[in-house]
MDTraj code that builds the backbone (N, CA, C; nanometers):
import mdtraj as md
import numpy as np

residues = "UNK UNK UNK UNK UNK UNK UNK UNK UNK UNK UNK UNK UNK UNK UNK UNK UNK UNK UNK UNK UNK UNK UNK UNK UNK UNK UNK UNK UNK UNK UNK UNK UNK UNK UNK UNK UNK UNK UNK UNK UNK UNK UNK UNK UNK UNK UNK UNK UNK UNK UNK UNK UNK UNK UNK UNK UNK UNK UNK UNK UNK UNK UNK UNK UNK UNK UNK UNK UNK UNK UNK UNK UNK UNK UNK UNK UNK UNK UNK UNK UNK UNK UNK UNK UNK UNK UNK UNK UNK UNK UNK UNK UNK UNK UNK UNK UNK UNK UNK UNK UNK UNK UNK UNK UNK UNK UNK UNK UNK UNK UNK UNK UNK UNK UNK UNK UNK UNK UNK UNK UNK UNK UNK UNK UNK UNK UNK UNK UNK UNK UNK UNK UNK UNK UNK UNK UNK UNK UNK UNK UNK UNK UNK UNK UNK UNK UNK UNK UNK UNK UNK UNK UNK UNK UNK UNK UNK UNK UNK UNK UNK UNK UNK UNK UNK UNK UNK UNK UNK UNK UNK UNK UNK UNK UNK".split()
xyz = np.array([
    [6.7282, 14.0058, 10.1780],
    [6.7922, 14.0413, 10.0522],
    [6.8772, 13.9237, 10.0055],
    [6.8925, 13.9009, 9.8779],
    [6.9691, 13.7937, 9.8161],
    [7.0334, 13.8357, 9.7404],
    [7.1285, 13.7490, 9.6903],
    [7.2572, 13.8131, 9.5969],
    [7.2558, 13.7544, 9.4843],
    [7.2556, 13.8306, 9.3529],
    [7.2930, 13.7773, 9.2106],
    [7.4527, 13.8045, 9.2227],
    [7.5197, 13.6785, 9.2250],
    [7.6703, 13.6825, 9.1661],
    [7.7258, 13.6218, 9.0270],
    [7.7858, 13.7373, 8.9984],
    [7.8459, 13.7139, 8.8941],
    [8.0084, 13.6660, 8.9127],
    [8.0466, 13.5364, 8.9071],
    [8.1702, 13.5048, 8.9495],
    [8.2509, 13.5112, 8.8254],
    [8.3917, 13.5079, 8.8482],
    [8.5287, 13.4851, 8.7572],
    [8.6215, 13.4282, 8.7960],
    [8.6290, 13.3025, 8.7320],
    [8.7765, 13.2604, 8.7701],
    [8.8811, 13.3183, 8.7730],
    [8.9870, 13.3382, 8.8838],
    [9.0926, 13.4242, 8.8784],
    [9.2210, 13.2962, 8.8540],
    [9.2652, 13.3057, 8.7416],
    [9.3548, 13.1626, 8.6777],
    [9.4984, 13.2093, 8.7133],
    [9.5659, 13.1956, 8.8172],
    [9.7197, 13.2072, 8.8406],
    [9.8074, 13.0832, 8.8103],
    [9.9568, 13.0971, 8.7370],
    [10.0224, 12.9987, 8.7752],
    [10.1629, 13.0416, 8.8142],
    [10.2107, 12.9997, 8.9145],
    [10.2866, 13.0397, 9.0045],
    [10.3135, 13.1930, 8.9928],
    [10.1918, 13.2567, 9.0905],
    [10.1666, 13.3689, 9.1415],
    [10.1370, 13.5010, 8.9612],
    [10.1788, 13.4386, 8.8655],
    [10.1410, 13.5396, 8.7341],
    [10.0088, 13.4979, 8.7178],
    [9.8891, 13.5560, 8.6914],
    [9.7254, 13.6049, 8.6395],
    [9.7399, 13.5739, 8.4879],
    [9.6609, 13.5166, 8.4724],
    [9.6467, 13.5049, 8.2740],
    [9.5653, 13.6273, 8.2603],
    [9.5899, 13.7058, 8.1461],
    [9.5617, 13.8131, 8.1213],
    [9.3696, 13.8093, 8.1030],
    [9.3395, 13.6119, 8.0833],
    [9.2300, 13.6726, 8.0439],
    [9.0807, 13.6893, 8.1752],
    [9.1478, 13.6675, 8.2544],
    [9.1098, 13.6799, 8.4279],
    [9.0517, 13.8346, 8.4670],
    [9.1368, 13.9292, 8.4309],
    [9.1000, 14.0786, 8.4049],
    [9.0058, 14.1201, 8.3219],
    [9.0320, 14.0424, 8.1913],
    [8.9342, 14.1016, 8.0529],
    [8.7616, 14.0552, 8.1326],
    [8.7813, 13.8855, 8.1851],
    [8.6146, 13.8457, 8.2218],
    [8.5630, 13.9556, 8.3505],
    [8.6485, 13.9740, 8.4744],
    [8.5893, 14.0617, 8.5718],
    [8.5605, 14.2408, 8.4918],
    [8.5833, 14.2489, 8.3699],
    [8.5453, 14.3635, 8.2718],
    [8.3815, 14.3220, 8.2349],
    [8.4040, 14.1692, 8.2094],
    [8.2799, 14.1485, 8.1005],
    [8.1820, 14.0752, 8.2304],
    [8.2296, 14.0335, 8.3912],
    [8.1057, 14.0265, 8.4663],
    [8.0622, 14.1597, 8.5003],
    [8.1594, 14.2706, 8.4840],
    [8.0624, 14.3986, 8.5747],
    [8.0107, 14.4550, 8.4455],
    [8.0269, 14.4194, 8.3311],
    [7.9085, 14.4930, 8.2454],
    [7.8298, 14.3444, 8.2574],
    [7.7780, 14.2090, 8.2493],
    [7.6759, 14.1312, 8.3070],
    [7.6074, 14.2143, 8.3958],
    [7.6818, 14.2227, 8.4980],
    [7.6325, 14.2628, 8.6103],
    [7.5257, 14.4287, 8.6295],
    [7.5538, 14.5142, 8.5143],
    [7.5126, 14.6083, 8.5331],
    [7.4282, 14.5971, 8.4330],
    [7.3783, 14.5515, 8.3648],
    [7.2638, 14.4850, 8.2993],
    [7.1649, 14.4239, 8.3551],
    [7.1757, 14.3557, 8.4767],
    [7.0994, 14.3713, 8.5486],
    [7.0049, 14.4283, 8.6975],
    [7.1580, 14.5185, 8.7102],
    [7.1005, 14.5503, 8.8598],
    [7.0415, 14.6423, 8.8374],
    [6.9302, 14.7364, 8.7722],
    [6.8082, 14.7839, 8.8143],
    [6.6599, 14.6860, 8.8360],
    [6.6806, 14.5929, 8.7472],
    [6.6422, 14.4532, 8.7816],
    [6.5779, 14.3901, 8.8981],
    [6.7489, 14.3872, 8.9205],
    [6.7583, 14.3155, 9.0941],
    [6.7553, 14.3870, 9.1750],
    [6.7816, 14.5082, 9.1817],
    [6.7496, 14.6062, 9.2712],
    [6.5395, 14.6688, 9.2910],
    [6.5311, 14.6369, 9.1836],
    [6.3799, 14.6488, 9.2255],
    [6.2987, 14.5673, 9.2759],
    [6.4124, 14.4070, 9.2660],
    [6.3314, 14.3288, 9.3628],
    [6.4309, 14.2966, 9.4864],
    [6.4982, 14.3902, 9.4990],
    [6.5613, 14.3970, 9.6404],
    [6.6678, 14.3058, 9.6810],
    [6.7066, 14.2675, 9.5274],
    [6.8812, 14.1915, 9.5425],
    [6.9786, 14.2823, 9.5512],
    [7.0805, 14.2130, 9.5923],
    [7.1874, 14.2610, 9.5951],
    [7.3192, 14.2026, 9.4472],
    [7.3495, 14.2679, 9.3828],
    [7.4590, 14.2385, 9.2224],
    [7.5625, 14.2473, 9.3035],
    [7.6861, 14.1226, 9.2666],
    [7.8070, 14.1410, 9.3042],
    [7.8949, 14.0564, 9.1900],
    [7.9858, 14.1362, 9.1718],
    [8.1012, 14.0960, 9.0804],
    [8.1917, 14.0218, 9.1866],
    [8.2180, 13.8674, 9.2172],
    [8.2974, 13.8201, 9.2360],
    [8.4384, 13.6854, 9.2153],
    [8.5549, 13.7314, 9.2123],
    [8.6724, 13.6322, 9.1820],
    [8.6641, 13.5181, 9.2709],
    [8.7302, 13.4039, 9.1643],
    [8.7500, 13.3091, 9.2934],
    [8.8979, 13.2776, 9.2570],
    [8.9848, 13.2647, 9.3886],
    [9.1343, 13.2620, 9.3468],
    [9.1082, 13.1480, 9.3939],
    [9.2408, 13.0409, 9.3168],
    [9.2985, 12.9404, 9.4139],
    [9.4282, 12.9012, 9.4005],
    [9.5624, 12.8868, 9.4768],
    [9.6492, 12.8914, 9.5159],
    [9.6887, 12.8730, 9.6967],
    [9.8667, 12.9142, 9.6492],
    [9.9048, 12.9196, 9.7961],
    [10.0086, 13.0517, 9.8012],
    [9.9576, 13.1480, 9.8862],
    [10.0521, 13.2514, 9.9377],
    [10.0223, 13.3480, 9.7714],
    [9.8851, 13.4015, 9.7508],
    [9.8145, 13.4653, 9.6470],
    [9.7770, 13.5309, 9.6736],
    [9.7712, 13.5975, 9.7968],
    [9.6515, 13.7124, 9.8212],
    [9.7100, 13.8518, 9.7759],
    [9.8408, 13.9040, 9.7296],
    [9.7832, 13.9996, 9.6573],
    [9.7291, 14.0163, 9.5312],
    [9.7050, 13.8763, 9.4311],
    [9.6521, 13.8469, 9.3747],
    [9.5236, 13.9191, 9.3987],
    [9.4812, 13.8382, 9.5246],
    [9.2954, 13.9268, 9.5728],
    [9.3212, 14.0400, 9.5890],
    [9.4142, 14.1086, 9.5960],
    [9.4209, 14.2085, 9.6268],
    [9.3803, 14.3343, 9.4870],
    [9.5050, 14.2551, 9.3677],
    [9.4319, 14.3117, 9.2339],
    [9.3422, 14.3210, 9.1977],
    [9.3059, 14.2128, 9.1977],
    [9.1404, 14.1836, 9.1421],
    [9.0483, 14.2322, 9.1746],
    [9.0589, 14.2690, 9.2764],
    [8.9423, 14.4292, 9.3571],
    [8.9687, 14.5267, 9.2903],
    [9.0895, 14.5789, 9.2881],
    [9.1244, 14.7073, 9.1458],
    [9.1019, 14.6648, 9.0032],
    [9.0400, 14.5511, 8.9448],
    [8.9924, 14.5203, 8.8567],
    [8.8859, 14.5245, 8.8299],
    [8.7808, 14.5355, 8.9460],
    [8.6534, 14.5392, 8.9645],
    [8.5571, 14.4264, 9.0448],
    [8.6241, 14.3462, 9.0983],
    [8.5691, 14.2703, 9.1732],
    [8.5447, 14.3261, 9.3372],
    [8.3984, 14.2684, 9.3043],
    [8.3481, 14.2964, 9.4352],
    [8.4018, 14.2542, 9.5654],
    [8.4503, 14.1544, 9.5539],
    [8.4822, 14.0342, 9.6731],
    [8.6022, 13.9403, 9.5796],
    [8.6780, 13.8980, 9.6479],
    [8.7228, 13.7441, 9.6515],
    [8.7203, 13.6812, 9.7472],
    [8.6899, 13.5214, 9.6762],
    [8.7001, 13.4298, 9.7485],
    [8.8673, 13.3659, 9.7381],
    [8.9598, 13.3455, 9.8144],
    [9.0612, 13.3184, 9.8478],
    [9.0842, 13.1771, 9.8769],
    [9.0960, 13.0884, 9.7850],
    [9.1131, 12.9833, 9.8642],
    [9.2612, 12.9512, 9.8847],
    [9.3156, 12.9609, 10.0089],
    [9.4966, 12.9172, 10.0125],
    [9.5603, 12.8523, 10.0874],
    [9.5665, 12.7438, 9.9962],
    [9.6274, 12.6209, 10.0815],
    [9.7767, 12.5159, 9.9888],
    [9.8266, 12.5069, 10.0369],
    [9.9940, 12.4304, 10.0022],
    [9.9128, 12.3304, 9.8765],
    [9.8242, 12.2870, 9.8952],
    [9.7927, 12.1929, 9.7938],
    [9.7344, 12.2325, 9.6598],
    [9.7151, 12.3658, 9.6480],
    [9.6376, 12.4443, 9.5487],
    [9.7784, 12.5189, 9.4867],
    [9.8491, 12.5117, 9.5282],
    [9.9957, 12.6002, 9.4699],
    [10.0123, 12.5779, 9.3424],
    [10.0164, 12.4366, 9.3056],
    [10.0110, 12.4277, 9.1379],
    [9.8723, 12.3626, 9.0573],
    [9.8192, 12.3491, 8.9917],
    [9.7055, 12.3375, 8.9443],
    [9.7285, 12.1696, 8.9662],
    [9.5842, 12.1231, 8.9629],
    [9.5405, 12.0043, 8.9858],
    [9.4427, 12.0151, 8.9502],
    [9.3416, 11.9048, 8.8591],
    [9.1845, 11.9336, 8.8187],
    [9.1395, 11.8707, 8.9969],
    [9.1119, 11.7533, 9.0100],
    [9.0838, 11.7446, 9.1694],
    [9.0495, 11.8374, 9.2404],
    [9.1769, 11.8721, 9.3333],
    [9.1268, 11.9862, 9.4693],
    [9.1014, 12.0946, 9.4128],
    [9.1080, 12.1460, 9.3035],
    [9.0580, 12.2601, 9.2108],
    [8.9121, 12.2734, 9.1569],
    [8.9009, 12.1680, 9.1399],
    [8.7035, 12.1457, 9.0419],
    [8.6571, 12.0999, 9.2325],
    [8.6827, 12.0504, 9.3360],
    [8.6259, 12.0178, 9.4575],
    [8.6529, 12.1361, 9.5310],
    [8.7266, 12.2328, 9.5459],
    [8.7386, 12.3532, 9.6167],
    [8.6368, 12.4398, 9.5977],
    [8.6532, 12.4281, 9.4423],
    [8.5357, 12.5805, 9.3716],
    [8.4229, 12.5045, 9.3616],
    [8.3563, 12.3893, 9.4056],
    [8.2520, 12.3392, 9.4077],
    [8.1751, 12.3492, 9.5390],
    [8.2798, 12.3236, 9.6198],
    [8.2283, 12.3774, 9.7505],
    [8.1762, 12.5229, 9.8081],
    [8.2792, 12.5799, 9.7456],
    [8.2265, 12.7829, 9.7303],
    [8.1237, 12.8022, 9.6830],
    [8.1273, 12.6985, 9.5484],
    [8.0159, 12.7375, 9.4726],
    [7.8528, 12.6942, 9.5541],
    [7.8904, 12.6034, 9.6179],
    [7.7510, 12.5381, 9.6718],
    [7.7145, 12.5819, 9.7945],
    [7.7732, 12.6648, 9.8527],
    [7.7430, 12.7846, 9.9652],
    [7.6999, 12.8653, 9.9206],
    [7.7885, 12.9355, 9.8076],
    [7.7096, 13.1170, 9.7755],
    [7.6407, 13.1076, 9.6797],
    [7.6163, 13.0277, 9.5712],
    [7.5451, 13.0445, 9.4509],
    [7.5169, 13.1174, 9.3727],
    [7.6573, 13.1214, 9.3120],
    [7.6551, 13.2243, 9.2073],
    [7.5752, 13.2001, 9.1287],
    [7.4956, 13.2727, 9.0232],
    [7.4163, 13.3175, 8.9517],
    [7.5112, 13.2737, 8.8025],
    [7.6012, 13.3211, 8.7306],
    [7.6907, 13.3504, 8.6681],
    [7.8433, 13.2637, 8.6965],
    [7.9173, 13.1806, 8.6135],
    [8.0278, 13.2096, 8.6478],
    [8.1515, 13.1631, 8.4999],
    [8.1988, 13.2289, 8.5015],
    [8.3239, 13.2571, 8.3777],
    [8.4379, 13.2043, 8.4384],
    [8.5004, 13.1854, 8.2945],
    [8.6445, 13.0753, 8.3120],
    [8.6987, 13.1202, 8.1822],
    [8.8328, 13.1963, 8.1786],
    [8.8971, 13.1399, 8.0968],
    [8.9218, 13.0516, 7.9691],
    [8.9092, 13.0210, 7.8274],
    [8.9111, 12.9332, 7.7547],
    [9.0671, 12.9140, 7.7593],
    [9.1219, 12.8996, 7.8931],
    [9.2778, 12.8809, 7.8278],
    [9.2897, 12.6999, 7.8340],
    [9.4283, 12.6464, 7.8748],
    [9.4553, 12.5448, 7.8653],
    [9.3917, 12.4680, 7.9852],
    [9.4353, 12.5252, 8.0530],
    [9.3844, 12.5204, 8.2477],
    [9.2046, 12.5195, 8.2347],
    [9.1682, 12.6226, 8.2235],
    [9.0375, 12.6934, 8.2265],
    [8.9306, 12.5439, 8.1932],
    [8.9640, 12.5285, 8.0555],
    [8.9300, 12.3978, 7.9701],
    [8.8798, 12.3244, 8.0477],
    [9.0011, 12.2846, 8.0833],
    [9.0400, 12.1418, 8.1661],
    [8.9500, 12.1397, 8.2946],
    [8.9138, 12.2790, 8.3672],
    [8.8488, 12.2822, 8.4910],
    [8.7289, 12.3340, 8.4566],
    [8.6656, 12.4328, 8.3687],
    [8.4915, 12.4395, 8.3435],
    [8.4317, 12.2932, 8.3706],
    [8.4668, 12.1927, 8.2506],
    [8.4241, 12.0751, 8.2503],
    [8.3912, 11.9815, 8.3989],
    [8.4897, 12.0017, 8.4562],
    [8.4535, 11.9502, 8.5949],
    [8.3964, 11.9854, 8.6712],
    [8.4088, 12.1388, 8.7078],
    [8.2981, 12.2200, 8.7958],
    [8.2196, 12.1733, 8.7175],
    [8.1595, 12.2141, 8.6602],
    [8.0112, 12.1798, 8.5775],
    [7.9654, 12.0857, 8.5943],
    [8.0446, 11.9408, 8.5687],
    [8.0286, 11.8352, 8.5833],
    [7.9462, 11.8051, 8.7397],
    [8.0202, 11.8777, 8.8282],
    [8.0161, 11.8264, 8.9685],
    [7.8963, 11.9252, 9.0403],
    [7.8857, 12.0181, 8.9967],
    [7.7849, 12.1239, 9.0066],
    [7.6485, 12.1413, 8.9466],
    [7.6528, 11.9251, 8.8277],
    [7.5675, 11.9457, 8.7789],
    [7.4706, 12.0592, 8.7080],
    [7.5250, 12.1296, 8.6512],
    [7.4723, 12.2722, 8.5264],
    [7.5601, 12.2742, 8.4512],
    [7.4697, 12.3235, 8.3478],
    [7.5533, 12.3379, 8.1792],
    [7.6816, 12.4116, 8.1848],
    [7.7788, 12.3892, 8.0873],
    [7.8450, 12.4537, 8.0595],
    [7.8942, 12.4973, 7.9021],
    [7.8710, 12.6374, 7.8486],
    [7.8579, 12.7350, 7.7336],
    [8.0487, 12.7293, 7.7107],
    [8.1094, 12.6293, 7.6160],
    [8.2477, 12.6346, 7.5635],
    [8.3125, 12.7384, 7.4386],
    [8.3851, 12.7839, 7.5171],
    [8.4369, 12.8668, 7.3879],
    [8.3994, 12.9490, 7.3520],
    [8.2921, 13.0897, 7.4203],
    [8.2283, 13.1499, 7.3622],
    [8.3157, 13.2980, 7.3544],
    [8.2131, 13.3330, 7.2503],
    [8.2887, 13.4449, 7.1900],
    [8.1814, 13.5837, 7.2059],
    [8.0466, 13.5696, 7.3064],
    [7.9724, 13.6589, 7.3210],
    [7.8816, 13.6595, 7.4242],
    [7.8893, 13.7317, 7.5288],
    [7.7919, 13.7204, 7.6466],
    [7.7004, 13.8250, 7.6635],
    [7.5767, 13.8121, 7.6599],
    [7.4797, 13.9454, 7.6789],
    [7.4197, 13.8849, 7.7952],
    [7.2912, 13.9044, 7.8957],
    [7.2000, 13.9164, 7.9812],
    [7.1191, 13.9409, 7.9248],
    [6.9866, 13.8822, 7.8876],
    [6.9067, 13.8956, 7.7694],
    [6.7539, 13.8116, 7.8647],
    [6.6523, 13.8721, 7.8121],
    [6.5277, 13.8720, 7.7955],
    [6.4736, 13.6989, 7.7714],
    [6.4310, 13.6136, 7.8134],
    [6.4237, 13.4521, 7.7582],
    [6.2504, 13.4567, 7.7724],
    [6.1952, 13.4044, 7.6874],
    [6.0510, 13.4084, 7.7281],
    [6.0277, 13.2896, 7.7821],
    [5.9384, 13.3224, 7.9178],
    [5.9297, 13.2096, 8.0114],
    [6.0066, 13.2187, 8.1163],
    [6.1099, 13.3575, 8.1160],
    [6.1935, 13.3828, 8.2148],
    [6.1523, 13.4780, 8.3690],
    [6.1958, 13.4853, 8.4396],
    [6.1360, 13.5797, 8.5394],
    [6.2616, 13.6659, 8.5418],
    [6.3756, 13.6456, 8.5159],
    [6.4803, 13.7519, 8.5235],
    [6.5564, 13.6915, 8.4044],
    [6.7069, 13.8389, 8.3454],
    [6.7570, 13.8163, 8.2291],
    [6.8067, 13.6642, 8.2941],
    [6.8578, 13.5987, 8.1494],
    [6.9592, 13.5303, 8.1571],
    [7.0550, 13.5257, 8.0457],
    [7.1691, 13.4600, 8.1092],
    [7.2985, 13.4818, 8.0257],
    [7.2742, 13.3990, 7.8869],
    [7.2978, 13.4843, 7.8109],
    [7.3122, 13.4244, 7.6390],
    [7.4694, 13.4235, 7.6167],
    [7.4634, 13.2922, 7.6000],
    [7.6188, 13.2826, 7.5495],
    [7.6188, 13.2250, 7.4153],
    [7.7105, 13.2927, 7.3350],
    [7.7501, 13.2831, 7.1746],
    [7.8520, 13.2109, 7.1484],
    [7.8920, 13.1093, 7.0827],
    [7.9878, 13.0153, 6.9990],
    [7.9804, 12.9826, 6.8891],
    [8.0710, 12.9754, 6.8112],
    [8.0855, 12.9267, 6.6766],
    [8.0210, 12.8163, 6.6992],
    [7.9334, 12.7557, 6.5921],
    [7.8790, 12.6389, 6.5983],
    [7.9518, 12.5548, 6.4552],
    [7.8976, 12.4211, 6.4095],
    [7.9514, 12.4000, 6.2758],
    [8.0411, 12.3870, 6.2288],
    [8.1343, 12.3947, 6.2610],
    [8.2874, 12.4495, 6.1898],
    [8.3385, 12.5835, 6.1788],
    [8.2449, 12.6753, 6.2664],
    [8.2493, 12.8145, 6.2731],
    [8.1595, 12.8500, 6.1856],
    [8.0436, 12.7893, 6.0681],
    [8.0154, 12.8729, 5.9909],
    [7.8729, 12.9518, 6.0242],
    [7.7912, 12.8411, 6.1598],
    [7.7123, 12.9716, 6.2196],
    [7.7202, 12.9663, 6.4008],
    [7.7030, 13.0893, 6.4594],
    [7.6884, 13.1278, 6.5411],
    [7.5860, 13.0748, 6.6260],
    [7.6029, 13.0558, 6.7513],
    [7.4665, 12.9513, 6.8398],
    [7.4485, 13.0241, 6.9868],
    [7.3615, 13.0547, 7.0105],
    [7.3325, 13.1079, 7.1361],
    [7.2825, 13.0378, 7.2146],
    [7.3731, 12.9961, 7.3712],
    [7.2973, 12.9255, 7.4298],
    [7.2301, 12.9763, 7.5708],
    [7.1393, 12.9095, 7.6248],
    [7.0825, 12.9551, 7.7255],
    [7.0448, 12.8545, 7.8143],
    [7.0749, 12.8869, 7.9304],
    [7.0934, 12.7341, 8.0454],
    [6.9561, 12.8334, 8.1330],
    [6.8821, 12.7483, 8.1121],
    [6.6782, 12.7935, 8.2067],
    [6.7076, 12.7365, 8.3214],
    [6.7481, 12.6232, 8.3625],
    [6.6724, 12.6022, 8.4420],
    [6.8118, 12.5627, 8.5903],
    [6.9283, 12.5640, 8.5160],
    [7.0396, 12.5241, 8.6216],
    [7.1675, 12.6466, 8.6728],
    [7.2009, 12.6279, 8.7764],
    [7.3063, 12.7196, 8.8743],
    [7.3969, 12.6650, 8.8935],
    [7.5214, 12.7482, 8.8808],
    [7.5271, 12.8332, 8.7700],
    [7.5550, 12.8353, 8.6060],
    [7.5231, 12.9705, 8.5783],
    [7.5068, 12.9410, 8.4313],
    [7.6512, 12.9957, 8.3735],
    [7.7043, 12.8499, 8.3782],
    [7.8645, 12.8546, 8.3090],
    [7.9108, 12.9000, 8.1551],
    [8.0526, 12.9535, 8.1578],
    [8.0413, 12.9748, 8.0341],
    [8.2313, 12.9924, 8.0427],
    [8.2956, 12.9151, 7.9662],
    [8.4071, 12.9397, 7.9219],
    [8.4386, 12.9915, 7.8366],
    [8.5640, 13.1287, 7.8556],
    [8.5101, 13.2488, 7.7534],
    [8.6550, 13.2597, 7.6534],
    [8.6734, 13.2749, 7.5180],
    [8.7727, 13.2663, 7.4306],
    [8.8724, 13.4305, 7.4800],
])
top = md.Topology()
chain = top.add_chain()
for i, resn in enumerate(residues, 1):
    res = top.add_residue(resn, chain, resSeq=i)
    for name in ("N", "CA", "C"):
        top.add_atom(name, md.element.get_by_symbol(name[0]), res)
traj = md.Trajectory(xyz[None], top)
């Protein structure tokens, strides 16, 4: 059995959650339940999971399970206490390149920004900025959904849906 994960950045700064950390583990378990009859008929396993990083956060993980996360990943160490792009985009790169999430959301905050770009960067796969709409959608040529992500394009005056085929994971920093 294999796992479709749907990850979320869990964005703390000194020990307070940005509110919009809650709203995405809302919008991975509806991802997520969009596809698990899916994945369940081919004998995956769907998981909604956070990734914290900090120091001395874990009831942080602790919320975020009453938010709807399946799991956290915890990373906690003295050097993660205040944000850094560095051991921050190299921590969650390393998680990321063990479990392979399927999915993973960030924040469009100030922080968030600043760190999509680098995971991505370093994780080599796209990353969907600023979006303002996520479905699990049908791609022809696809063997399972994939994430459609929506952004103002233009100057805002049209809407652009993007779709990452062929790379893991399929990032998306969310407004």
């Amino acid at each position: 059995m294999t796992a479709r994960r749907f990850w979320v950045f869990i964005e703390q700064e000194e020990g307070q959650v940005h509110p919009v950390s809650w709203e995405l583990l809302g919008v991975a378990g509806r991802l997520a339940a969009d596809v698990r009859e899916e994945a369940e008929a081919a004998g995956d396993e769907v998981l909604v999971e956070g990734v914290l990083l900090g120091h001395n956060v874990e009831p942080i993980a602790q919320e975020a399970i009453k938010y709807g996360a399946d799991r956290v990943y915890l990373l906690d160490d003295p050097v993660l206490e205040y944000y850094r792009n560095c051991p921050y985009y190299m921590s969650i790169a390393a998680v990321a390149t063990k479990y392979e999430p399927e999915v993973f959301l960030i924040g469009a905050t100030t922080l968030g920004r600043d760190l999509a770009g680098a995971v991505a960067t370093s994780l080599q796969t796209g990353l969907t900025a600023d979006c303002t709409k996520l479905e699990m959608g049908e791609v022809k040529g696809a063997k399972q959904k994939l994430l459609m992500a929506t952004r103002p394009a233009f100057g805002g005056n049209i809407m652009a849906t993007i779709v990452c085929r062929k790379h893991r994971p399929q990032m998306s920093s969310v407004r």
